[in-house]
C-alpha positions in Angstrom: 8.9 20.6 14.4 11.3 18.5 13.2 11.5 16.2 16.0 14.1 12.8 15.4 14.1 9.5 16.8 11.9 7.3 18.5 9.0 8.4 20.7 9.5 9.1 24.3 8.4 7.0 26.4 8.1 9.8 29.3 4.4 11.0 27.2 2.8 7.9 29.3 3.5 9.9 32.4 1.3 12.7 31.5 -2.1 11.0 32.9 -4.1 14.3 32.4 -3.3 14.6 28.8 -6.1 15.1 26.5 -4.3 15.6 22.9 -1.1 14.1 22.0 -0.1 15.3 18.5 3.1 14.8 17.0 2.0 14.6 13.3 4.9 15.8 10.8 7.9 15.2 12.6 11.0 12.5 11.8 10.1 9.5 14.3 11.1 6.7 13.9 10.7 2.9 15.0 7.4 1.9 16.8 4.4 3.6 19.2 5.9 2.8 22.6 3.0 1.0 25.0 3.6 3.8 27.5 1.1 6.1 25.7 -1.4 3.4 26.5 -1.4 4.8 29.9 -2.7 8.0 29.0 -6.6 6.8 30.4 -7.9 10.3 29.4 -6.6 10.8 25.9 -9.6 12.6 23.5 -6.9 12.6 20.2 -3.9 10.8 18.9 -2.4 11.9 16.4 0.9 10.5 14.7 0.4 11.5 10.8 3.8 12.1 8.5 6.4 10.3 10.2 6.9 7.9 7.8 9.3 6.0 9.2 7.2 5.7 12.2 5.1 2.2 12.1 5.7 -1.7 12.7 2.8 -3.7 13.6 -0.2 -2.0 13.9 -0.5 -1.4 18.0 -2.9 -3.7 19.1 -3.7 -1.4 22.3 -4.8 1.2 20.5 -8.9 0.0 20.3 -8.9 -0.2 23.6 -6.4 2.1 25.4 -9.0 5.4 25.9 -12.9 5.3 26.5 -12.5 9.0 25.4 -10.7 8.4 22.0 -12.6 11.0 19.9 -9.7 11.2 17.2 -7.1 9.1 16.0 -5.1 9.9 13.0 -2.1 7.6 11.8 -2.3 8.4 8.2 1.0 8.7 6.2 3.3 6.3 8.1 4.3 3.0 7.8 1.8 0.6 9.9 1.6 -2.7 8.8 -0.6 -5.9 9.9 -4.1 -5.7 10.6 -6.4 -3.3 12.2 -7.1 -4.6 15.5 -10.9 -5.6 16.2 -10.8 -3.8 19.3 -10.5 -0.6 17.1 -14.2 -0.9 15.8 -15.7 -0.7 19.2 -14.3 2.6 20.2 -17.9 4.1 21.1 -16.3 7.8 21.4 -14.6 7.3 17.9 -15.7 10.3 15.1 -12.5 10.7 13.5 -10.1 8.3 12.2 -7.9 8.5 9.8 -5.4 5.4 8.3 -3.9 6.9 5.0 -1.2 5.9 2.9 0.0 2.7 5.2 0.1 -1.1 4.8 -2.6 -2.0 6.3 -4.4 -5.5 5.6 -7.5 -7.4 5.9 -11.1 -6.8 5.6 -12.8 -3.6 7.0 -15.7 -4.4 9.4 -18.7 -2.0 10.9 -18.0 0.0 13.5 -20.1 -0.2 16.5 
């Protein structure tokens, strides 16, 4: 697709969602904390929008239980990855690529 602008905010309506991926597109701006409402998410993923970023969302370790995947690789994130990130239990993909992100890496639990 070659989808433009920021990120809808209408996606956090969609409770039963499972997969939410709108890799390679042209958003822009920062991941709205509507999709933190989407309780039953398995996969996020966001890659190749690279002026999609800002802060690092903070919700994001602890938005899903059910977070199996999460790919934010080749955008523009900055800050720190949030500590609540390492204790997503359901976690076996994750991918960070080719952003600005800082600090140490810890084990995951």
């Amino acid at each position: 697709n070659a989808f433009t602008g920021r990120i809808p905010t209408c996606f956090g309506g969609l409770s039963g969602l499972k997969t939410l991926d709108l890799s390679y597109n042209k958003f822009v701006g920062v991941v709205p904390d509507a999709i933190m409402k989407l309780r039953n998410l398995r996969e996020l993923i966001l890659k190749g929008n690279p002026e999609l970023g800002g802060v690092f969302p903070g919700w994001v370790g602890n938005f899903s239980m059910n977070l199996e995947k999460l790919d934010f690789s080749f955008n523009s994130f900055c800050g720190e990855i949030p500590e609540s990130l390492y204790y997503l239990k359901s976690l076996k993909h994750l991918d960070l690529e080719k952003n600005n992100l800082t600090g140490n890496v810890h084990d995951f639990y």
